[in-house]
C-alpha positions, 0 to 999 in steps of 0.5 A: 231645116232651112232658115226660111222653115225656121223663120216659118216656125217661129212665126206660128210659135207663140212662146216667141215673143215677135220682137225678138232677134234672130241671133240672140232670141231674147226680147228687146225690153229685156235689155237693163239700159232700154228699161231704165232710160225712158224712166229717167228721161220721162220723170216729171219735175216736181213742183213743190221741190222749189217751192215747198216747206222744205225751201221757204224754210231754209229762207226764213231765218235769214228773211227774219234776222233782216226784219227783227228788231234789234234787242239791244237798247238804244244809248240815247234818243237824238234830242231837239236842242230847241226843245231843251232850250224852251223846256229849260226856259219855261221851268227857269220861269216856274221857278221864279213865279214860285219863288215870288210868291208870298213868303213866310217868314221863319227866321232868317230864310223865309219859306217858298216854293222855290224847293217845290218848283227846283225838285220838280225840275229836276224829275221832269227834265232829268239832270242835265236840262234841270242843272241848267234851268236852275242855273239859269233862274241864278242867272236871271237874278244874278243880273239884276231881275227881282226872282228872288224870294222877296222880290230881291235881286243881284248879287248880295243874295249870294252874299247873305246867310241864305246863299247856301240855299240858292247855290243848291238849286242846280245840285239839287235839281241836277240830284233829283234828275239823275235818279228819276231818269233811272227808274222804272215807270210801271205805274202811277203808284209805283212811278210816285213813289221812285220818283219821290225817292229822287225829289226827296235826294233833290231836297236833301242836297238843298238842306245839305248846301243851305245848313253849310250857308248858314254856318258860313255867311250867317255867324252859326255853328254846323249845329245851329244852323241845322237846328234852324233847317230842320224846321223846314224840313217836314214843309219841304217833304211835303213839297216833294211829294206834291213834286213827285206827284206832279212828275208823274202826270207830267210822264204819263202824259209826255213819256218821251219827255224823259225817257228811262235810260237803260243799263248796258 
């Protein structure tokens, strides 16, 4: 047979499929290269591979570790030097007006408000402003300016058997301050009564110092002279409950006043 008889045959033969060679009879799609090329070379791209869960996850953590707030307590807020200047002064002030108000006299130290005024200081302002606002009040008067219960002034105050009690401003107040800056305020009942805890340590530092006053400047026994404080002290506690309770409507409405350090 001739190869145009074959060409002819093939032709009218169906079973051939028409794209096949004349040297190797198979189809050309049969070829595995042929089938997977345009396959490959056609896939579309999908979309979501770039923008879907799978991506935007792998981005989270870092998006949120750069906008979360840092856990850790700050030590201390930055304070206005002005502000504490005129917060020192105004209760340097308070101290006097209530120390110059009409006393009673109960023997040798009359009664005032000074330990009122010194313990509410102190839980308002914390220590260190309250230290100095009392200093300030002994300083005032040191120089000659009549704050003192009784309208006395200079230095023989500090002389007499009462300068136990005014060397125990600052103390005290510096006391009282550095408790309520550490207590929790989680309300109005529960911050009364932490800060109570502070004004009466405050009161305690200034009966402490005062019954040594006494014994020293004034002619008496440790045990004298403590018999003669002790008729101040129910007086006292209740000036520093009323204190404690004046402080906490002091923080509720300023927060920022004195704000509750944290331990580390």
């Amino acid at each position: 047979m001739t190869d145009h008889s074959r060409a002819d045959s093939a032709a009218a033969d169906p079973t051939i499929p028409k794209n096949a060679t004349a040297s190797t009879g198979l189809p050309a799609a049969a070829s595995p290269t042929a089938a997977i090329a345009p396959t490959a070379a056609t896939a579309p791209t999908d979309p979501a591979a770039s923008t879907g869960p799978a991506a935007t996850t792998g981005s989270t953590p870092a998006t949120t570790a750069a906008t979360a707030p840092d856990p850790r307590p700050r030590s201390r807020q930055r304070r206005n030097p002005a502000t504490d200047l005129a917060l020192i002064a105004t209760f340097a002030a308070l101290i006097a007006v209530c120390a110059i108000l009409p006393a009673i006299s109960l023997g040798p130290v009359p009664f005032t408000l000074q330990t009122f005024a010194i313990v509410l200081t102190g839980a308002v302002l914390g220590a260190r402003r309250g230290f100095f606002a009392a200093l300030l009040y002994l300083a005032v008067g040191a120089i000659g300016l009549p704050v003192f219960a009784g309208g006395s002034a200079g230095l023989a105050p500090f002389a007499g058997p009462t300068m136990g009690y005014l060397v125990s401003f600052p103390f005290a107040a510096a006391a009282a301050g550095f408790i309520a800056s550490r207590i929790p305020r989680r309300g109005a009942v529960a911050t009364t009564l932490a800060l109570l805890l502070a004004t009466v340590v405050g009161v305690a530092v200034n009966h402490v110092l005062g019954i040594a006053g006494l014994a020293w400047r004034g002619g008496m026994s440790v045990g004298q002279a403590a018999i003669v404080d002790v008729a101040f002290l129910p007086l006292d506690l209740v000036k520093a409950l009323l204190a404690a309770i004046v402080a906490t409507a002091v923080h509720r409405a300023f927060p920022a006043l004195l704000p509750v350090r944290v331990r580390r």
